[in-house]
C-alpha positions as a Python dict, from the first residue, in 0.01 Angstrom:
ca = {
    (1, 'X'): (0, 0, 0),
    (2, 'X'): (306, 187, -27),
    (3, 'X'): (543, 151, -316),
    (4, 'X'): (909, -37, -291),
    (5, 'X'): (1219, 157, -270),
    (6, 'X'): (1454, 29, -565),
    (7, 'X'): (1726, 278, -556),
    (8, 'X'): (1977, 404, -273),
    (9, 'X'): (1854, 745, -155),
    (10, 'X'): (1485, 731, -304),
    (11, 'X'): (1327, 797, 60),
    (12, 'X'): (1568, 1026, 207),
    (13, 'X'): (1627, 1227, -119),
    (14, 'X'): (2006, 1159, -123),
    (15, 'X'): (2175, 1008, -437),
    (16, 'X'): (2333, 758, -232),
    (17, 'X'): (2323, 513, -551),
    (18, 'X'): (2558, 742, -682),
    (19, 'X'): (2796, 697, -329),
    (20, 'X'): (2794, 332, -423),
    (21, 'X'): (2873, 347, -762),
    (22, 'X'): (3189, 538, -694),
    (23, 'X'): (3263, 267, -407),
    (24, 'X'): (3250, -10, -630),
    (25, 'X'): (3437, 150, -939),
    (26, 'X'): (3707, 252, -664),
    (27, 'X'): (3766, -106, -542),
    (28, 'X'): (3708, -210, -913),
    (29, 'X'): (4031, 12, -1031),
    (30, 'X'): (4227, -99, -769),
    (31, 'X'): (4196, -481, -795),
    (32, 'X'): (4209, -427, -1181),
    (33, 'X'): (4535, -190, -1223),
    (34, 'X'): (4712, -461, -966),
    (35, 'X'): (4606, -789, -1159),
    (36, 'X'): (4573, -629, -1522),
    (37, 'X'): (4956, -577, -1525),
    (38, 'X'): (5063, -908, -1387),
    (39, 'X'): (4859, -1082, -1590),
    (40, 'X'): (4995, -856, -1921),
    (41, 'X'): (5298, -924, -1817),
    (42, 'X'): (5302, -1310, -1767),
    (43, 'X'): (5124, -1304, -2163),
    (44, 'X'): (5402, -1162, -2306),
    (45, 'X'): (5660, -1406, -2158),
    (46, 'X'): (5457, -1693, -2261),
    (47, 'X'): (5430, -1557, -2601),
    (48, 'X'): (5852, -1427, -2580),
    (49, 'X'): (5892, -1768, -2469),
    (50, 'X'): (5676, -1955, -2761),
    (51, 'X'): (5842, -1703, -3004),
    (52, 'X'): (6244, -1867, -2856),
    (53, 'X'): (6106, -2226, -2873),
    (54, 'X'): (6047, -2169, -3266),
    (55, 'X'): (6321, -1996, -3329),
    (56, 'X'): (6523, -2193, -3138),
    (57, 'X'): (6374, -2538, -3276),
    (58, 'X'): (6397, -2375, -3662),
    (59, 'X'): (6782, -2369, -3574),
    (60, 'X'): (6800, -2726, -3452),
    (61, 'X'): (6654, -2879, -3756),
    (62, 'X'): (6976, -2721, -3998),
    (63, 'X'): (7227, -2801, -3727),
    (64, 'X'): (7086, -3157, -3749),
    (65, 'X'): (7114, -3218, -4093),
    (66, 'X'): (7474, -3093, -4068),
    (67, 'X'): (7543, -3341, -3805),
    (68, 'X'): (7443, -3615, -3984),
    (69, 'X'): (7678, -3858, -4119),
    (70, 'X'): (7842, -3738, -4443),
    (71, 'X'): (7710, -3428, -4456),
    (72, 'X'): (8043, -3239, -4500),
    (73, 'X'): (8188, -3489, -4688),
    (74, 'X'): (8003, -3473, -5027),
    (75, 'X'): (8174, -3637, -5321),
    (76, 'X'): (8199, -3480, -5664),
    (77, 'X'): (8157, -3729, -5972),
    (78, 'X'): (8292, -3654, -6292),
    (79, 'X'): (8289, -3953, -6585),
    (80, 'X'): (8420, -3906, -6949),
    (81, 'X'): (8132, -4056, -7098),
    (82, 'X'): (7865, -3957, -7336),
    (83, 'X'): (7559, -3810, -7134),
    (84, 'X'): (7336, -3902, -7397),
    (85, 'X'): (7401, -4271, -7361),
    (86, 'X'): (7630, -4317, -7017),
    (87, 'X'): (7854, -4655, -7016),
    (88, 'X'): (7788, -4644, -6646),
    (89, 'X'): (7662, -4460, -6297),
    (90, 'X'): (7833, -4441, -5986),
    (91, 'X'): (7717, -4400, -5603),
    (92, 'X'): (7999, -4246, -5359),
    (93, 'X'): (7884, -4342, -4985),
    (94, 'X'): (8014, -4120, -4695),
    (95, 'X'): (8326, -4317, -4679),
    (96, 'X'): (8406, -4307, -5014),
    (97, 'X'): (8791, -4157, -5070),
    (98, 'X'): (8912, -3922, -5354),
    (99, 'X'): (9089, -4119, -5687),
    (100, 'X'): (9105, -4119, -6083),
    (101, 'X'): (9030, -4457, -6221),
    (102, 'X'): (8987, -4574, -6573),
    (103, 'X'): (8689, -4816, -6613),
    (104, 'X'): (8602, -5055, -6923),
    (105, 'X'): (8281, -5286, -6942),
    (106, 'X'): (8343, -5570, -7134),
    (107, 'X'): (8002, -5733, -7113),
    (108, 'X'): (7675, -5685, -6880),
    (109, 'X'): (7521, -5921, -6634),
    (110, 'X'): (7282, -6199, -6848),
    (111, 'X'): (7035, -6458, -6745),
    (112, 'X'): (6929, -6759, -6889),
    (113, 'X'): (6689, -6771, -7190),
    (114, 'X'): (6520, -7087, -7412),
    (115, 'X'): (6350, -7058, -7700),
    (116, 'X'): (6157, -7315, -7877),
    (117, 'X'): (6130, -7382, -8262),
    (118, 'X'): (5864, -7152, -8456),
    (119, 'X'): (5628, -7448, -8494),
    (120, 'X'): (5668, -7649, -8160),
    (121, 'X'): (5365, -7565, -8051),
    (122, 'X'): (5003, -7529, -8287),
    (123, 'X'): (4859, -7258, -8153),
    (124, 'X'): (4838, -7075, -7775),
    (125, 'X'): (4556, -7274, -7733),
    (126, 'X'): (4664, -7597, -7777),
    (127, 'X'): (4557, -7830, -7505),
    (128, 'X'): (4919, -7946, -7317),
    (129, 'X'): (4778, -8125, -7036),
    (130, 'X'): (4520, -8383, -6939),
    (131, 'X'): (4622, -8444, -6597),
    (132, 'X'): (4722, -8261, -6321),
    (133, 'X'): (5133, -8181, -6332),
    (134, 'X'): (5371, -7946, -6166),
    (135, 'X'): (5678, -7725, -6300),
    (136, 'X'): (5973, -7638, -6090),
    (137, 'X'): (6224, -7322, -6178),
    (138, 'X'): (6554, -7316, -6032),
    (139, 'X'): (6781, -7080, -6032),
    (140, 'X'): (7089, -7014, -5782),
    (141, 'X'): (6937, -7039, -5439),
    (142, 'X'): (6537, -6966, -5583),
    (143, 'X'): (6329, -7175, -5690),
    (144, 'X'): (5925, -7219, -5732),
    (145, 'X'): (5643, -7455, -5827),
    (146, 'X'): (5377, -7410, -6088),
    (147, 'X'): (5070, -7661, -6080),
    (148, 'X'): (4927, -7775, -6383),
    (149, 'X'): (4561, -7809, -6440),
    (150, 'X'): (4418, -8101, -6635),
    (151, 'X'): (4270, -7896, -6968),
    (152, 'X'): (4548, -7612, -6937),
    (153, 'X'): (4613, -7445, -7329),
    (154, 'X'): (4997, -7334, -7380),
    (155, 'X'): (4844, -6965, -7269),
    (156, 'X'): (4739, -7077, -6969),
    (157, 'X'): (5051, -7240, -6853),
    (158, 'X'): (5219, -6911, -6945),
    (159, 'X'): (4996, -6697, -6709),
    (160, 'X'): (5017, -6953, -6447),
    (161, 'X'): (5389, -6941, -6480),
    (162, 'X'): (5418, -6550, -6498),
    (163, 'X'): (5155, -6471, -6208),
    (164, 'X'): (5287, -6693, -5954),
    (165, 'X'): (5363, -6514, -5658),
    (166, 'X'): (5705, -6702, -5562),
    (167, 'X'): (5831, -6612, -5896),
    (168, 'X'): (6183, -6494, -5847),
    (169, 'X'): (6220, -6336, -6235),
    (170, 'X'): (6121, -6609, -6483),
    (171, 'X'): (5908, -6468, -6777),
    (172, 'X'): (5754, -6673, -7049),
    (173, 'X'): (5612, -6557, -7364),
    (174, 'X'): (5465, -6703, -7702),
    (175, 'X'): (5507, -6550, -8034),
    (176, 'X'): (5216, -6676, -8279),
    (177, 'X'): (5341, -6706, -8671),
    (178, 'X'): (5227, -6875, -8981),
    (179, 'X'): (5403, -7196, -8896),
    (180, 'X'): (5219, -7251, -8528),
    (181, 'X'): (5354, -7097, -8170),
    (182, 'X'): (5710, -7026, -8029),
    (183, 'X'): (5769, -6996, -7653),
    (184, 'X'): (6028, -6811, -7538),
    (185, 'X'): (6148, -6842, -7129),
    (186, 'X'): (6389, -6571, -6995),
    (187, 'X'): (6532, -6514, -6651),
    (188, 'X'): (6615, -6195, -6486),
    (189, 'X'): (6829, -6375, -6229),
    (190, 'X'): (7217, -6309, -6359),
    (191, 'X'): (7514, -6426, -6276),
    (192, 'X'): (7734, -6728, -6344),
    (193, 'X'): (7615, -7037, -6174),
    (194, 'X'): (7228, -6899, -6168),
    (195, 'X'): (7108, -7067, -6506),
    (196, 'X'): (6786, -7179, -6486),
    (197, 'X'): (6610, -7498, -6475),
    (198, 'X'): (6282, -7631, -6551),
    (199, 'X'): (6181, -7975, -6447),
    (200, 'X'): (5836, -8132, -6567),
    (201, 'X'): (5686, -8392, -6348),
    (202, 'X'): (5558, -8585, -6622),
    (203, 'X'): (5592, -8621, -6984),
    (204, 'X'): (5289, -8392, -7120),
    (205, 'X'): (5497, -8095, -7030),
    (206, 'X'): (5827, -8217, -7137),
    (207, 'X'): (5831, -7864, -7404),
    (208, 'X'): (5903, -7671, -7065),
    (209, 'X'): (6167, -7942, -6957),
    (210, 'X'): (6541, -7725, -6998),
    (211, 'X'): (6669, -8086, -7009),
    (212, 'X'): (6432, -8201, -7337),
    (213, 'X'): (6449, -8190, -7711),
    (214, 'X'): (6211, -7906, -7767),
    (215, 'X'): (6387, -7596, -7559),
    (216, 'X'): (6716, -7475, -7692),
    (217, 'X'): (6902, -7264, -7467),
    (218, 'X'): (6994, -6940, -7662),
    (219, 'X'): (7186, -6763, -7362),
    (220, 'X'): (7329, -6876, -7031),
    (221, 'X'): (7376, -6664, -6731),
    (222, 'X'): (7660, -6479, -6687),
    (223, 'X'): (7854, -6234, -6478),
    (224, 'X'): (7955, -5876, -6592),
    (225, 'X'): (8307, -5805, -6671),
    (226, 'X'): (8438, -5484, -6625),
    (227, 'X'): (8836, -5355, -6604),
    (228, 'X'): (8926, -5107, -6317),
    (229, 'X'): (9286, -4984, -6423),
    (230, 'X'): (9333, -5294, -6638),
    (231, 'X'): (9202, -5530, -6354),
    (232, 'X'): (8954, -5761, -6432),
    (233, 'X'): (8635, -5738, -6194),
    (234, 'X'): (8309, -5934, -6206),
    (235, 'X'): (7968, -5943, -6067),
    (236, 'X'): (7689, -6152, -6052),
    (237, 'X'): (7482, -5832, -6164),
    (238, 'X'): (7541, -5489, -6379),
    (239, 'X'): (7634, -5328, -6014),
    (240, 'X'): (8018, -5340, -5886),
    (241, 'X'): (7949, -5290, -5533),
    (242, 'X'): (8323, -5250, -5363),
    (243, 'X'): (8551, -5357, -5561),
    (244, 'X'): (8648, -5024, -5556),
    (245, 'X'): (8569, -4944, -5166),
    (246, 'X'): (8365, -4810, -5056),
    (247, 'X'): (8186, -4674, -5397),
    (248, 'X'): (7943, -4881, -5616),
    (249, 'X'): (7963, -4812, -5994),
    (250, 'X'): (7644, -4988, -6259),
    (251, 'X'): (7722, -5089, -6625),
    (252, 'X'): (7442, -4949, -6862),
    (253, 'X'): (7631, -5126, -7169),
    (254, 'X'): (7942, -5225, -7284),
    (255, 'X'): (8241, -4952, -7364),
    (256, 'X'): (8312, -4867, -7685),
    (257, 'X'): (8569, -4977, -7904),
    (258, 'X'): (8858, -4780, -8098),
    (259, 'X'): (8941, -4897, -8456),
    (260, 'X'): (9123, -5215, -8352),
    (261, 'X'): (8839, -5337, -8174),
    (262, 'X'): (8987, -5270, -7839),
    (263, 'X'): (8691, -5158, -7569),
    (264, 'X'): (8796, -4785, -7477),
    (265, 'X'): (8840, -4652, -7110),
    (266, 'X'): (8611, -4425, -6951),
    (267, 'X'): (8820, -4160, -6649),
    (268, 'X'): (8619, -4174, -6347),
    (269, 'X'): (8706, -3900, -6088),
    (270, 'X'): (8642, -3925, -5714),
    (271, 'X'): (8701, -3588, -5574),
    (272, 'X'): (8534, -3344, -5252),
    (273, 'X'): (8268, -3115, -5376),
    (274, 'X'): (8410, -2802, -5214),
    (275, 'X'): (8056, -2642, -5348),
    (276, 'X'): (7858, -2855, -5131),
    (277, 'X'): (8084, -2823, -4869),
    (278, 'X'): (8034, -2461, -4908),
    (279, 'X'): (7681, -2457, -4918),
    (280, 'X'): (7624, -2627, -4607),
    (281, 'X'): (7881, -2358, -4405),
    (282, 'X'): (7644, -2121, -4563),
    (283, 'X'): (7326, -2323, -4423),
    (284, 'X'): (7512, -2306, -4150),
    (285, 'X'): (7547, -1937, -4099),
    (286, 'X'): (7183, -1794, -4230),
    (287, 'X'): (7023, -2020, -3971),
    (288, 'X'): (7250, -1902, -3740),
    (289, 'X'): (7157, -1495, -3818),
    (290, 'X'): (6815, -1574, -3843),
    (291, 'X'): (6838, -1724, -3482),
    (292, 'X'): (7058, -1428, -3383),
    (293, 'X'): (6774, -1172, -3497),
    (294, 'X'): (6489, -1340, -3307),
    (295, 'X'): (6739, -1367, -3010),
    (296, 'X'): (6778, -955, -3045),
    (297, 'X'): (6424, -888, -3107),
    (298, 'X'): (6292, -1127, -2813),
    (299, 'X'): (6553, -924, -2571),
    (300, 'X'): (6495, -561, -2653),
    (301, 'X'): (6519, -282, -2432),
    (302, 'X'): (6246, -12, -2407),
    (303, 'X'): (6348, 262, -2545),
    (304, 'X'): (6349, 601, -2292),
    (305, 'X'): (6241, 918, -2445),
    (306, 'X'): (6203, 1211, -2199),
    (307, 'X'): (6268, 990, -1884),
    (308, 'X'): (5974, 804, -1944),
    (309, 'X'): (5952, 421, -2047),
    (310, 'X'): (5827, 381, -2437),
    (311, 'X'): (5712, 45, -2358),
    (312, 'X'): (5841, -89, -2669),
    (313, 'X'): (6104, -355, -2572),
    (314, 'X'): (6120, -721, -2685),
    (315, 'X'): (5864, -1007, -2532),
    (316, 'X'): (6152, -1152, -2325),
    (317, 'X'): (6308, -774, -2249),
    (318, 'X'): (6625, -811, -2016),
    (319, 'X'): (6542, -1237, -2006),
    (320, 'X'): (6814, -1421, -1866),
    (321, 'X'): (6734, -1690, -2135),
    (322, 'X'): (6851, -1484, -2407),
    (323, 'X'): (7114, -1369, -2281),
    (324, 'X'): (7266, -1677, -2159),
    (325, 'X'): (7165, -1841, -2533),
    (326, 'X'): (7338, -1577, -2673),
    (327, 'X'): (7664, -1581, -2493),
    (328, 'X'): (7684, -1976, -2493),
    (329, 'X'): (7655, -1915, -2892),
    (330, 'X'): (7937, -1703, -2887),
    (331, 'X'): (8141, -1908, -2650),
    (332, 'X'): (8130, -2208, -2833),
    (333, 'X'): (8219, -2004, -3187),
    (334, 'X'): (8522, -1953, -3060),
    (335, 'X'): (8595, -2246, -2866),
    (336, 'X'): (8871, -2457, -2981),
    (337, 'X'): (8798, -2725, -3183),
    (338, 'X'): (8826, -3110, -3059),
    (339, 'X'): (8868, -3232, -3348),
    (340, 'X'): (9014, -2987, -3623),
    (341, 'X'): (9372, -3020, -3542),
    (342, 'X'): (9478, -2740, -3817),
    (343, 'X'): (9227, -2474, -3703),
    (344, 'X'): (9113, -2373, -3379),
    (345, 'X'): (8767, -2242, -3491),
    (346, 'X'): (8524, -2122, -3715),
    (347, 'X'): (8668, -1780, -3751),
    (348, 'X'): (8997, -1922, -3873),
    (349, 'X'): (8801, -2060, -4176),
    (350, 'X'): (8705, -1753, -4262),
    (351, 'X'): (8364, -1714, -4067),
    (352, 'X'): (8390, -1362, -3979),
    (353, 'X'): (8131, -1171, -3718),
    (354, 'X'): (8030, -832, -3692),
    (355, 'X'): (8013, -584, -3418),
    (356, 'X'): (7619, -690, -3351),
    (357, 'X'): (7742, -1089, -3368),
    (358, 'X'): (7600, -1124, -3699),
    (359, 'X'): (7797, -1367, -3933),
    (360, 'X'): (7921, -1409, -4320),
    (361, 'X'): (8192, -1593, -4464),
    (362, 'X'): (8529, -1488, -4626),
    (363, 'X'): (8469, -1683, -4974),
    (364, 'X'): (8861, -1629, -5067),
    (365, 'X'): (8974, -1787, -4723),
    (366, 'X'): (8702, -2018, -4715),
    (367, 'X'): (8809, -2129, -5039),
    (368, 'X'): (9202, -2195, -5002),
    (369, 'X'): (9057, -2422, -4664),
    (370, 'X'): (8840, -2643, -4933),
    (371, 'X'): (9163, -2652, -5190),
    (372, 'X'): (9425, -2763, -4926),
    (373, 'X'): (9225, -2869, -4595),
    (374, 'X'): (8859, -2955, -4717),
    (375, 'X'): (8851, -3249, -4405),
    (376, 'X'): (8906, -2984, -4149),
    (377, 'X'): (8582, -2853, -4255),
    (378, 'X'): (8446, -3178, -4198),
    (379, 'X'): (8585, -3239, -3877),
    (380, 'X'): (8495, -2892, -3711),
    (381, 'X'): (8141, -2859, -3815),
    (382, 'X'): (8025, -3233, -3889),
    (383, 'X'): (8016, -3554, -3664),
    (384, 'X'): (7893, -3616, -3336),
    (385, 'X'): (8187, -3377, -3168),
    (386, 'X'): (8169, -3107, -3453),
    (387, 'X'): (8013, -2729, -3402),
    (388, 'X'): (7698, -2832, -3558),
    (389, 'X'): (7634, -3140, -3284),
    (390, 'X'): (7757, -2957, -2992),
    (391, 'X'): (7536, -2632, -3043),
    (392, 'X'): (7193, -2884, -3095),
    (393, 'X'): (7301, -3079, -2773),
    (394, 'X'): (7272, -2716, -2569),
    (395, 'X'): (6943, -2633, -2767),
    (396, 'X'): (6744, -2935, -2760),
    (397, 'X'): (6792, -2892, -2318),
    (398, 'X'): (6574, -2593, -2423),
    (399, 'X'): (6322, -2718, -2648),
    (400, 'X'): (6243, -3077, -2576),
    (401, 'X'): (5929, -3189, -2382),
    (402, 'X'): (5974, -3120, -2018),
    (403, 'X'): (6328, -2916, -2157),
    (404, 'X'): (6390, -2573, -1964),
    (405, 'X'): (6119, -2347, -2188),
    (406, 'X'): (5883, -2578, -2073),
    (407, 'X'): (5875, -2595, -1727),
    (408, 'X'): (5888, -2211, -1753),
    (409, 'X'): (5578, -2218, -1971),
    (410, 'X'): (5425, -2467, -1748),
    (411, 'X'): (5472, -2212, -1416),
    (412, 'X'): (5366, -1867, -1604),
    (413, 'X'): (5053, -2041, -1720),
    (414, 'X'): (5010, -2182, -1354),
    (415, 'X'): (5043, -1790, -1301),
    (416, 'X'): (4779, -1744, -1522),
    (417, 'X'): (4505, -1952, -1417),
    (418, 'X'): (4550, -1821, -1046),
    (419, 'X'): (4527, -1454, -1156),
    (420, 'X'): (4185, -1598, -1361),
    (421, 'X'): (4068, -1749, -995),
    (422, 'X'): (4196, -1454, -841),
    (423, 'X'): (3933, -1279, -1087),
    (424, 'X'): (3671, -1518, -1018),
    (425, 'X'): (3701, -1493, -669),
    (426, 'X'): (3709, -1055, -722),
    (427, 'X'): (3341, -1075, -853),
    (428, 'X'): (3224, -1260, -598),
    (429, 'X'): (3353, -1047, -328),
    (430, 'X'): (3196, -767, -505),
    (431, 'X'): (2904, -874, -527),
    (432, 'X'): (2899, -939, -141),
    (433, 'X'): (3083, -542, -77),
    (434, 'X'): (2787, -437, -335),
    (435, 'X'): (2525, -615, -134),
    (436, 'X'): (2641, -478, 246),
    (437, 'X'): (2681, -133, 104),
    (438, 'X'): (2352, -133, 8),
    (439, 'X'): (2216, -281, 345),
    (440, 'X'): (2419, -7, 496),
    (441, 'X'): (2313, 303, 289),
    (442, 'X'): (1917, 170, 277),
    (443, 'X'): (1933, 176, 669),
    (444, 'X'): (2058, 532, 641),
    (445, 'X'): (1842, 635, 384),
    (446, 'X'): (1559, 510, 618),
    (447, 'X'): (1697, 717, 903),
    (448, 'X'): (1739, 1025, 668),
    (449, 'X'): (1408, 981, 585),
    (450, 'X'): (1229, 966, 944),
    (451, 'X'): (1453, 1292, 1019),
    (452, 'X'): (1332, 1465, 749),
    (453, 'X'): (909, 1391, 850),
    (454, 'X'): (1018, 1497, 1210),
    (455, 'X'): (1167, 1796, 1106),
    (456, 'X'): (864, 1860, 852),
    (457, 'X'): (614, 1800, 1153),
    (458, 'X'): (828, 2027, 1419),
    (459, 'X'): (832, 2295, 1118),
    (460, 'X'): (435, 2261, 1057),
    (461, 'X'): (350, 2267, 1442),
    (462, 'X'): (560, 2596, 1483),
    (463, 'X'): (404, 2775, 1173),
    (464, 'X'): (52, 2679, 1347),
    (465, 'X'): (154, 2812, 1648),
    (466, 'X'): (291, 3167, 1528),
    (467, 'X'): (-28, 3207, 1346),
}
């Protein structure tokens, strides 16, 4: 049986399988040298494009925190006080205006507290009930129940007492001498008019009755007293909140006293920190560069050395994105301001930019703005109308879900996974080219091969016949 031809050529003598190889490595290179660079190409704006989302989303997140209420309008506290042990702390809010007051506390917030005598009770164990009883605390607005057991000791009326989960602040506690057991109730509710009161429901637990013979109240509630600029001021707790607006101030303990026995002032000064202020212009400006570098590096041109294309330009080279970004960033630096009404813009601050767009601030300007201006700087950066809003209002149209980048993103990987069919569908048209090419060239190959016996026999015959 004769043998199976398995390559191109092996009858007639030809390399054909060589003719085919070249035919498919020609198609090959074509297709390839058309897809590979379209498909190169649409990478590297994807990636530019990833690369602008960061950068651009990095920026967002300062120029939101500047927006923010307050930001620009940072207070600076100074009290005369000793920082070792402070007469009292102060919170500024974002409204809170500039001022010099002189504060005094007189006395700090109290709550109630009884005490019993050192031998009212035997011992913490002594038995107080035999039936079933209930305790209510009042104080103010609050108020809870305690139940009695039948068999309860003095200790475990105080646990009861103190782990009750409606208590509102009432603490009890027994001190154990010599002469038998003290108990001792406090209150953290202050303020006058919040005293506390215990009622017994029967007359086994009359020693925790405020209204009995055996508790002796040793301190009543109270408000704290405090002088702002020799006006008296009270509150139901060791925080002021508003009476000077705006700004809440917390007694730690009462002022000191001179010789006379006269309670000394402490100078409390309200003023803008012009450092802060400062700092976040600063904030303000880095971000800024940092954006303005990726911007530049994105949108790079190739550089051309000896006519020919280095192929070393930026991942979003000659993008309309960055270039509109870019001159939107610039526009609105220079805008006039809405709401500054002494200057225009930035630059009259003492931002200053460069010939490449890069910016840095004039401290000595910027400075004589914070001494005699400081709420311009406020009202040109901050707020919902300020530089910083404005600028994050373009950007987020960029970055957020479904935003501008994103539908961009969403068509060049659309791009993408047709050039990947496009590949798909390439092999399988090869291997159908590869298949007829070889149906062609085995049908030669046979014809080649019947030529060549004919011409073998015709040679033979005439040899035989010369001879």
């Amino acid at each position: 049986m004769a043998s199976s031809i398995t390559s191109a050529g092996a009858a007639s003598g030809i390399d054909l399988e060589s003719i085919i190889s070249a035919s498919l490595s020609a198609k090959r290179t074509t297709f390839e040298a058309k897809i590979a660079k379209r498909e190169a190409a649409t990478e590297t704006t994807v990636s530019g494009l990833s690369q602008l989302k960061s950068s651009l989303s990095t920026f967002k997140d300062t120029l939101d925190a500047l927006a923010k209420d307050g930001a620009f309008n940072q207070k600076s506290v100074t009290i005369k006080q000793d920082e070792d042990d402070p007469v009292f702390e102060v919170e500024t809010t974002d409204d809170t205006s500039n001022g010099i007051y002189n504060i005094k506390v007189e006395s700090l917030a109290t709550g109630s507290r009884f005490e019993s005598s050192n031998s009212a009770f035997t011992s913490s164990d002594q038995a107080i009930a035999t039936q079933t009883g209930t305790l209510t605390f009042t104080a103010g607005d609050d108020t809870f129940d305690v139940e009695v057991k039948a068999g309860d000791t003095l200790a475990n009326i105080r646990d009861r007492i103190n782990k009750n989960s409606s208590n509102f602040g009432v603490s009890v506690n027994i001190v154990n001498s010599s002469s038998g057991s003290k108990l001792v109730i406090e209150s953290t509710k202050t303020g006058t008019g919040n005293d506390l009161s215990i009622t017994a429901s029967n007359t086994e637990l009359a020693g925790f009755d405020t209204s009995g013979t055996v508790l002796s109240n040793t301190q009543t509630a109270a408000d704290a007293v405090a002088y702002i600029d020799g006006t008296k001021v009270t509150s139901d707790t060791n925080t002021f909140k508003d009476v000077i607006q705006d700004l809440s101030f917390t007694a730690l303990r009462t002022s000191d006293t001179d010789d006379l026995g006269a309670l000394k002032s402490n100078k409390l000064t309200i003023e803008t920190d012009g450092d802060a202020m400062k700092e976040q212009v600063n904030k303000f400006i880095a971000s800024y560069n940092v954006l303005l570098g990726s911007l530049t590096s994105l949108g790079q041109r190739s550089t051309i050395v000896g006519g020919e294309n280095q192929e070393d330009g930026g991942a979003l080279e000659g993008d309309s994105y960055i270039r509109s970004i870019q001159n939107y960033l610039f526009n609105t630096m220079s805008s006039e301001s809405k709401n500054a009404t002494i200057y225009s813009s930035v630059f009259a601050m003492g931002v200053e930019m460069d010939e490449d767009g890069y910016l840095s601030l004039d401290s000595d300007v910027f400075d004589e703005v914070l001494e005699n201006n400081p709420d311009q700087v406020s009202a040109l950066f901050g707020g919902d109308n300020g530089l910083a809003a404005t600028i994050g209002s373009e950007i987020e149209l960029y970055i957020q879900t479904g935003g501008s980048i994103a539908d961009r993103q969403d068509d060049l990987n659309s791009t993408l996974s047709d050039i990947s069919q496009k590949k798909t569908d390439f092999e399988a048209q090869m291997v159908t080219y590869e298949t007829s090419l070889r149906a062609k060239y085995a049908s030669l190959d046979t014809l080649l091969a019947k030529m060549n016996s004919s011409a073998s026999a015709l040679s033979a015959l005439s040899i035989s016949s010369s001879s």
